[in-house]
N, C-alpha and C positions, 0 to 999 in steps of 0.2 A: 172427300176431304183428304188432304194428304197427308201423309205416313200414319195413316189410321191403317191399326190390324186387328185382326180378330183372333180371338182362342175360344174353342169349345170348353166351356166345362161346366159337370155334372155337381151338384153340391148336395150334400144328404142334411137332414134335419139337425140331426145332431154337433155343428158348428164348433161349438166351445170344444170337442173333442180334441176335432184334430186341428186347431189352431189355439192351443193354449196360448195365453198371454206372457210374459214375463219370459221369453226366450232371447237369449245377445247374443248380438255377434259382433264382430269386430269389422269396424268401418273407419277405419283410423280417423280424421278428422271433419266428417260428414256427419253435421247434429241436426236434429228434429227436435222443434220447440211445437207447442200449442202455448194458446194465448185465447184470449176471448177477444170476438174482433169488434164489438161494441157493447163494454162491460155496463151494464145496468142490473136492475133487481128483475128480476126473474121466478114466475110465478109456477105453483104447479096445472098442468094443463092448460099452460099460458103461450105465449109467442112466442119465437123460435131461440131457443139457446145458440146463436153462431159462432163458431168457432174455428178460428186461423188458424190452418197450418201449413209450418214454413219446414224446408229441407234448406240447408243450408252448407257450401261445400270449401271447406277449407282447408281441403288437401290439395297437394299442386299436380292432381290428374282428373279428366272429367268425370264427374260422376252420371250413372246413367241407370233409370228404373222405369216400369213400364206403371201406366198412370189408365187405371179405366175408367172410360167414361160415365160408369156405374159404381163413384167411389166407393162404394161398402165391399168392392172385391180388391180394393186398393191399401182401403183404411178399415183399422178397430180399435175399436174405443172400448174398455172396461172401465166401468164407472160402477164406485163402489159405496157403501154406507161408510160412516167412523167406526162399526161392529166389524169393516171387513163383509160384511154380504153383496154380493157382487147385483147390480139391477138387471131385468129381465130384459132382453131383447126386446126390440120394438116389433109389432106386424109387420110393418114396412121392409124391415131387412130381411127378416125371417123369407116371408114371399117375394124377395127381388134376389136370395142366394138358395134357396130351395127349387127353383123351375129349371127345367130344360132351358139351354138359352146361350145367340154366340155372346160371347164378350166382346166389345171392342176396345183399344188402346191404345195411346200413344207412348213412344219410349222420348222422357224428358231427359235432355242432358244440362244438367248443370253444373257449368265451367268455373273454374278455382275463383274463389270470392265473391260467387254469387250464391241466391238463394232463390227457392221456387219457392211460392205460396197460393194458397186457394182454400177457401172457406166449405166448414158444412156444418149442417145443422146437424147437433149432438140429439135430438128429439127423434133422427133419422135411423138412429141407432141403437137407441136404448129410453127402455118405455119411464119418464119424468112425469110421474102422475103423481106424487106425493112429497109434499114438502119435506125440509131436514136440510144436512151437508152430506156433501157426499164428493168424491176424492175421483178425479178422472185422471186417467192415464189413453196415449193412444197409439198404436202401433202403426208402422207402414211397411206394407209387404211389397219389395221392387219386384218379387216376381208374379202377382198377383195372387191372392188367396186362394191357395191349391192347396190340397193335402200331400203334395210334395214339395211345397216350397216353402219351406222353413230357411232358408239361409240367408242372410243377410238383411234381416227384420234389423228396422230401426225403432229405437224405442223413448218416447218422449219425457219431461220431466211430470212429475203430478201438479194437477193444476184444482184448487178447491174451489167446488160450486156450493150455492148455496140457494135451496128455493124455498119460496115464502108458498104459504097459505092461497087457495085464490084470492084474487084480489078484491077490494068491499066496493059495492057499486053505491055512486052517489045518487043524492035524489033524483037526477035528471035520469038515471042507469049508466053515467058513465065512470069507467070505473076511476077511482080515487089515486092521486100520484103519491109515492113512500120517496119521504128523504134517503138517499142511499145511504150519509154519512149516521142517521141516526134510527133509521127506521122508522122514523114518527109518519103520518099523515100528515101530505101538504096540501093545505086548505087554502084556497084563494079569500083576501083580506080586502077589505074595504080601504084601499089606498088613492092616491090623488094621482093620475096620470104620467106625472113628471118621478113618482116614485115607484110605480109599475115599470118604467122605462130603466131605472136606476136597478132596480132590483135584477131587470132579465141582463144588463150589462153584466153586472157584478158577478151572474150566477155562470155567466158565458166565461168570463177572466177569469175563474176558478173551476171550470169544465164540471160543474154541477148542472146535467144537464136536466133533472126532473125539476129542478129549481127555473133552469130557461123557458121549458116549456109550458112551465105554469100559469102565466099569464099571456101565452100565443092561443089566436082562433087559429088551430089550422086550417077549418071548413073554409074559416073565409078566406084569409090566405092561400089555400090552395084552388077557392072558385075564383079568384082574378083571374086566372088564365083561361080564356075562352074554349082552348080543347078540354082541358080539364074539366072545365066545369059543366060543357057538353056530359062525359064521360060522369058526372057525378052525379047527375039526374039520370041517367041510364043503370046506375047502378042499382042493387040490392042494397039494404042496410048492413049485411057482411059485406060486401065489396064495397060500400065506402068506409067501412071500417078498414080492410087492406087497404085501402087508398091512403088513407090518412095515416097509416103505422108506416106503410112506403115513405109517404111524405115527409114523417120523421126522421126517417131512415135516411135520409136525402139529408137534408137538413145540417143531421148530425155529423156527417160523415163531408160535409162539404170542404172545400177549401178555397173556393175561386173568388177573387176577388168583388167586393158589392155586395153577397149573399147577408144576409141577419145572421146568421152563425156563425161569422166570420169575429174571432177573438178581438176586441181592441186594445193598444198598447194603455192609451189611457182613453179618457172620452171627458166634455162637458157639455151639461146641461144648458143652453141658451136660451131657448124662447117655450112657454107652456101655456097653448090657449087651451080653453074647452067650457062647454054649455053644455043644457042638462045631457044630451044626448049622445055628442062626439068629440071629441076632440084630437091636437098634434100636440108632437113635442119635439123638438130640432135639439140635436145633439151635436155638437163638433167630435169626430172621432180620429183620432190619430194611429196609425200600425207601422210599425216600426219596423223596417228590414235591414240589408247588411250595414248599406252603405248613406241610407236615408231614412225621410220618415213621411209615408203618405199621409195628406189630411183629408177627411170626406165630413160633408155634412150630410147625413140620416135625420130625415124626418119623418117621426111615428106615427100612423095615425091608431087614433083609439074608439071604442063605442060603449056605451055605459049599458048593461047589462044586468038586471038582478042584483041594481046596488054595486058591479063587480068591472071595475073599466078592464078590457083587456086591448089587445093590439091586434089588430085587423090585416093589416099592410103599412108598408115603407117604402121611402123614393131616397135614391141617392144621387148626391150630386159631388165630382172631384174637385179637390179645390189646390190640386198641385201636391208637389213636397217640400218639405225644409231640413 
């Protein structure tokens, strides 16, 4: 790989020692934000807390810092209670900066008005076994976490997390979706097809996303596709659970035109058949860009379940712009 290098170093148990947190230095116009990179509710000893972090350089000289491939010698995160009690290390970092071991790295430059970013799990670095708020902050070392490189630490703004209880599993054992805005339990409702269709719209154009996926089968949805679904009988009932959190992930995160999780400017309802068992519903959906406005008809299909219609797959078809 190119311009990958490596450094020896030796690391002792003792970490928080010689890398206290809270040290500046002055980087004139070179900021470091964190953000959460797909904010939802977050459980203790639940899925992964991800978190984006961007350097960002708005001085008019390049800025340059060495990035290992082993972020936890890069980055540190102090994550604290509201009492100020700082959380304990995770195993994982503990035994990945205690071993014998080379480092490798690349040195990134980041040129006047840009910014670098890359995500990690905060889970990676400090042990979230127990509900409450608690107050993150995170540090990057350009010269990699050495007990002589203290210079030039940048240091992020606080960012507040908040973790819930484990999650309550439902009768089936899957676990229950929480309204983000209210906390409540979101319980799927005995609705008509053509208002499950209206609801996951509505919850899409307001980026409430435990509200979208309320009424999506991912299973099924994700065994239309013949490799997939290969891969979904192959799996363990934890690996189709990764499979499925993936698939959310996907989802959520999309932006390509045609996907279901693509925002609509507006949408109407058209046509709603269905019998005891399945049914569609055709949507006219309009997305609006600089200089136009695309129109697509989405047709839902849905399967009645436990008294409960949800939405299985969809087929889109372009219908031009105006």
């Amino acid at each position: 790989m190119k311009n990958i290098k490596k450094v020896l170093i030796i690391l002792p148990v003792m970490l928080s020692v010689l890398f206290p947190l809270g040290v500046h230095a002055a980087q004139g116009n070179v900021e470091f934000d964190i953000r959460f990179y797909d904010r939802r509710i977050y459980y203790a000893e639940g899925d992964p807390v991800l978190i984006q972090v961007t350097v960002t350089n708005n001085s008019p000289s390049t800025y340059r810092f060495k990035l290992a491939d082993e972020r936890v010698f890069s980055l540190e995160f102090d994550v604290r209670t509201v009492s100020n009690r700082p959380l304990e290390q995770s195993d994982t970092l503990i035994r990945k900066r205690t071993q014998y071991q080379q480092i490798y790295f690349r040195e990134i430059a980041v040129e006047t008005g840009e910014s670098f970013s890359f995500v990690e799990d905060l889970r990676d670095y400090v042990k979230l076994n127990d509900p409450g708020t608690f107050v993150v902050k995170a540090s990057v070392y350009p010269e990699l976490i050495r007990s002589n490189a203290s210079e030039g630490i940048l240091e992020s703004k606080r960012l507040s997390l908040s973790i819930r209880p484990p999650v309550i599993p439902g009768p089936d054992g899957v676990p229950l979706e929480m309204d983000v805005a209210t906390g409540a339990i979101l319980v799927r409702e005995r609705l008509a097809p053509d208002r499950v269709v209206d609801y996951m719209l509505t919850a899409r154009q307001r980026s409430q996303w435990e509200r979208f996926f309320l009424y999506l089968d991912l299973e099924a949805m994700l065994s239309k596709d013949a490799a997939r679904r290969r891969e979904w009988i192959a799996e363990s009932a934890q690996g189709r659970r990764r499979m499925i959190e993936k698939f959310r992930q996907e989802l959520s995160s999309s932006t390509v035109d045609g996907t279901i999780s693509v925002s609509p400017t507006d949408y109407e309802i058209e046509r709603t058949q269905y019998n005891n068992f399945e049914g569609s519903v055709t949507v006219l959906q309009k997305f609006r860009n600089a200089n136009y406005t695309e129109r697509k008809r989405y047709t839902y299909y849905l399967q009645l379940k436990d008294n409960i219609w949800t939405i299985v797959d969809y087929s889109v078809v372009n219908l031009g712009t105006e």
